[in-house]
C-alpha positions as CSV (number, residue, x, y, z in Angstrom):
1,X,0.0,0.0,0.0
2,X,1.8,3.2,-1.3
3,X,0.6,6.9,-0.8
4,X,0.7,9.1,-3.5
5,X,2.0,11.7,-1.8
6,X,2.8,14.4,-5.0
7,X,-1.3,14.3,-5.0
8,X,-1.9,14.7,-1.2
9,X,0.3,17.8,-1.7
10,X,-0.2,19.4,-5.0
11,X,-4.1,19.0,-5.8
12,X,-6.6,22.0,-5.4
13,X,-9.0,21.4,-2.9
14,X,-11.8,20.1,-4.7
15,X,-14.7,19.9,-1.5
16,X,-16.4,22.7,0.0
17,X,-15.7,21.5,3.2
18,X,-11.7,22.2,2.3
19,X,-11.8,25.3,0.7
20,X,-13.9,26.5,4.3
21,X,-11.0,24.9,6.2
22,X,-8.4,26.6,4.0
23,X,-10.0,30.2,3.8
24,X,-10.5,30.0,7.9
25,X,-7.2,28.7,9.0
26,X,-5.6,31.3,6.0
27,X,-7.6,34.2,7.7
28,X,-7.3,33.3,11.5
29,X,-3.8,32.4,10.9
30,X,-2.9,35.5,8.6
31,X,-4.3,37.4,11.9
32,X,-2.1,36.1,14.3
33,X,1.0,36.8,12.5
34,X,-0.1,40.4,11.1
35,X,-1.0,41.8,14.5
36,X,2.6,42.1,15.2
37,X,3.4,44.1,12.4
38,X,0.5,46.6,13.2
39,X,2.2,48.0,15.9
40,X,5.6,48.5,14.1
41,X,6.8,50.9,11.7
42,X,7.3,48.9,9.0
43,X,5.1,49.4,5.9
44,X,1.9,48.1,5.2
45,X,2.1,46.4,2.1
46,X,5.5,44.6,3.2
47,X,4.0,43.4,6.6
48,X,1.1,42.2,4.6
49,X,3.6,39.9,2.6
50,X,5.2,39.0,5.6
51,X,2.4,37.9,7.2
52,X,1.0,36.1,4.4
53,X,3.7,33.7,3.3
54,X,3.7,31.8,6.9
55,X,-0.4,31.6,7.1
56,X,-0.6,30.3,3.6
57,X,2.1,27.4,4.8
58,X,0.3,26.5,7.7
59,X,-3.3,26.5,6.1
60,X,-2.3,24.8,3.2
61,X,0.0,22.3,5.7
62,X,-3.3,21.7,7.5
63,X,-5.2,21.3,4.4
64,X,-2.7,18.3,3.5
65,X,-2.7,17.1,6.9
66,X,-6.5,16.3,7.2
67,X,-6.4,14.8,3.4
68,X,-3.6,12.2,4.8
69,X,-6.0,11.8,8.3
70,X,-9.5,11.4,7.1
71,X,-9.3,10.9,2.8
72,X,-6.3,8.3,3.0
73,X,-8.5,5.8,1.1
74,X,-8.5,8.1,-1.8
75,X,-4.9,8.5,-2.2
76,X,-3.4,5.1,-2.8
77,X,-1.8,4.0,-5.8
């Protein structure tokens, strides 16, 4: 039994129950970082970008994290 793990990774979310998990973990996530950078006096735009590159890791890390959990079936070669 062999995952295919280049599809666990690298395919869209295709459910609307994922692409609800991915937009709240990439907002609530995005938040926590960005509130840092609120406070300082770096610009706007930058701490935006800053901010972004983490949440979008961990959302999308969470995304592939529940596939391999709860989809496994789905993704055997």
């Amino acid at each position: 039994m062999k995952l295919d793990l280049f599809r666990i990774f690298f395919s869209p979310p295709k459910s609307v129950y994922e692409r609800v998990v991915l937009f709240i973990m990439l907002s609530v996530s995005f938040c926590i970082f960005f509130t840092p950078f609120r406070f300082s006096e770096i610009n706007p735009l930058q701490a935006g970008l800053y901010a972004l590159f983490p949440s979008v890791s961990i959302s999308w890390g969470w995304i592939v994290a529940m596939r391999y959990m709860f989809r496994r079936g789905e993704f055997l070669i």
